[in-house]
C-alpha positions in Angstrom: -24.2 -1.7 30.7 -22.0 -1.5 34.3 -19.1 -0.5 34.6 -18.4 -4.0 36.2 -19.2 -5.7 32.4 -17.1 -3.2 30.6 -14.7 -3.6 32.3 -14.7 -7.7 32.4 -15.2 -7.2 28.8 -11.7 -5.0 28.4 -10.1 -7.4 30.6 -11.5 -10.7 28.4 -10.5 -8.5 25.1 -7.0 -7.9 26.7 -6.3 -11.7 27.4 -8.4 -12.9 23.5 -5.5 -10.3 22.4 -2.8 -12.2 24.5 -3.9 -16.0 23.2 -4.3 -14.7 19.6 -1.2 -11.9 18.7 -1.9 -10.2 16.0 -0.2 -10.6 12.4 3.1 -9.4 12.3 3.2 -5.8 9.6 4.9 -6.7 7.0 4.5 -2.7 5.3 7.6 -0.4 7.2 6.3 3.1 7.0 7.8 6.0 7.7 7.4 9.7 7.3 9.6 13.0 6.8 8.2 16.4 7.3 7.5 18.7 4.3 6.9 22.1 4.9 7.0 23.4 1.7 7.7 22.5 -1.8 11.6 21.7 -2.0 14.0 23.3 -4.0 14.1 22.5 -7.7 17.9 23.5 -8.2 19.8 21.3 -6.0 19.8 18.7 -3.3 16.7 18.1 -1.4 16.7 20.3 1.6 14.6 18.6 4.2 17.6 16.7 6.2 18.4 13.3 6.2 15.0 12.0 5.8 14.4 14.3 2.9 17.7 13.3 0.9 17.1 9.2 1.8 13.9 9.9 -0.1 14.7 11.9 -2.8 18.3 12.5 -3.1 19.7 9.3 -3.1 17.3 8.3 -6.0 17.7 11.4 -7.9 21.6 12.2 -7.5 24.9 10.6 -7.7 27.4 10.8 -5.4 31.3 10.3 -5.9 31.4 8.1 -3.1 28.1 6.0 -2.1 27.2 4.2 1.3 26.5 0.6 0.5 22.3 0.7 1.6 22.1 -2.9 1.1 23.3 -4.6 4.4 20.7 -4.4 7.3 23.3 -6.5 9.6 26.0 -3.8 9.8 27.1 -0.3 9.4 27.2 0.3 5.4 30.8 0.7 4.3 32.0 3.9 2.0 31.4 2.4 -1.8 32.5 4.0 -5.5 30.3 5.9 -6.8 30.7 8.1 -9.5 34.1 8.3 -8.4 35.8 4.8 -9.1 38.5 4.9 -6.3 40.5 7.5 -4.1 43.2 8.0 -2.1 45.0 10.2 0.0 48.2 12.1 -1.6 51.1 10.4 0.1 53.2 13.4 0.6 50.5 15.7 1.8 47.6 14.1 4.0 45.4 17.0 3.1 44.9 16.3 -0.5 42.8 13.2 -2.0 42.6 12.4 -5.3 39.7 11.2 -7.1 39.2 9.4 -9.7 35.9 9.6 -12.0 34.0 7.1 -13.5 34.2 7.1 -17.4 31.1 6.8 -19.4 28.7 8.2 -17.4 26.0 10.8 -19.0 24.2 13.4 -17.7 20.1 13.3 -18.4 21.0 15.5 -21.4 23.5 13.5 -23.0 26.6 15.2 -21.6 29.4 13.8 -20.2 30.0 13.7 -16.7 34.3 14.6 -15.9 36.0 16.9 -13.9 34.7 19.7 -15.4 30.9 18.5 -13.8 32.3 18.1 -10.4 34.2 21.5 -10.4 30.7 23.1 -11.5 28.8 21.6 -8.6 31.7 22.3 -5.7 31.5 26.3 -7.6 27.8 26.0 -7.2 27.7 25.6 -3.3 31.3 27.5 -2.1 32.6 29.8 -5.0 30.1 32.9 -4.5 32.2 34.4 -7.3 30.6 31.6 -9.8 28.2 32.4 -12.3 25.7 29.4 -11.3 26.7 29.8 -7.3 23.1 29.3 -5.5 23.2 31.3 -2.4 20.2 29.1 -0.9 21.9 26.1 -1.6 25.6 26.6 -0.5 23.9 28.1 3.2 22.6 24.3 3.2 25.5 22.8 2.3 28.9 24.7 3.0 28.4 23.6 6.3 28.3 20.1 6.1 31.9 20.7 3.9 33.9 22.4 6.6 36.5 20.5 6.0 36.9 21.5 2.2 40.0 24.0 1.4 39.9 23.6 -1.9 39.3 21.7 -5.0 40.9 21.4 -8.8 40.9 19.1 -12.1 44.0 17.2 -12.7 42.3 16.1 -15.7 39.1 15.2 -17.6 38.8 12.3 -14.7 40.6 13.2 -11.5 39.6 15.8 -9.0 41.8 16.4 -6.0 40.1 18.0 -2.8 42.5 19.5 -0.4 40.9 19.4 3.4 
C-alpha cells in the first residue's frame, strides 16, 4: 500500500470520526497510587486520593464535607459531632458537641472519651496507644491544635 492511500485512508478515518462522534463514557475512572500495603492502624496514608477511597468509607469524622453537590463547593456538615461553636469569650476554643448513640464496630459507645483516645493517638507521645507512624502523618495537618479536653461524656473543646 502507498503511502498516498494510507494516508487518504487516515484522513477519510479522521473525518468518518468527525460525522459519527463517538458515544459519550458514561464509567468515570480514576486511579490513586499504591505503593505499598497501607497501614492497618489508622487513617489511610496515601493522600487525598487514598482517604476519598478508603477513609471516608471506613471512618467518621466530627465534622463531614457535604460530597453530594457537584454544582458547588461542599459546605462543612455534622458529623459525628452534631454542632460547634466557637467559645465567645476566648476565640481559640471550640466546643463540640457529640452525637449520642453512636457505636463503635464492637459495640462500644462512641463519647468524649473516644475522641480524646484518637487526638492521644496522633499528638500525646506520652500515650499508651500513641502511633509514631501515624501522628508524623497527621500532626502536621493539625498545626493549629493546642490542645484538647472532655467537658463531658459528649462535648470536646479544642483550643487552636
Amino acid at each position: 500500500m502507498s503511502l498516498k492511500l494510507s494516508l487518504a485512508g487516515a484522513a477519510l478515518a479522521a473525518v468518518i470520526g468527525l460525522a459519527h462522534p463517538a458515544a459519550a463514557e458514561t464509567v468515570v475512572r480514576y486511579g490513586i497510587s499504591m505503593a505499598d500495603v497501607p497501614l492497618t492502624t489508622g487513617q489511610p496514608d496515601r493522600g487525598a486520593g487514598g482517604y476519598q477511597f478508603t477513609g471516608y468509607t471506613i471512618y467518621d469524622p466530627l465534622v463531614a464535607w457535604e460530597m453530594d453537590v457537584a454544582d458547588r463547593p461542599g459546605k462543612l456538615i455534622p458529623g459525628l459531632a452534631t454542632e460547634w461553636k466557637v467559645d465567645d469569650k476566648d476565640k481559640t476554643k471550640w466546643r463540640f458537641t457529640l452525637r449520642k448513640g453512636v457505636k463503635f464496630h464492637d459495640g462500644s459507645d462512641f463519647n468524649a472519651d473516644a475522641v480524646i483516645w484518637n487526638f492521644d493517638k496522633v499528638l500525646n507521645e506520652k500515650a499508651p496507644q500513641f502511633d509514631k507512624r501515624q501522628s508524623a502523618q497527621v500532626k502536621t495537618r493539625l498545626p493549629s491544635v493546642a490542645s484538647y479536653a472532655k467537658i463531658d461524656d459528649s462535648t470536646i473543646e479544642v483550643a487552636t
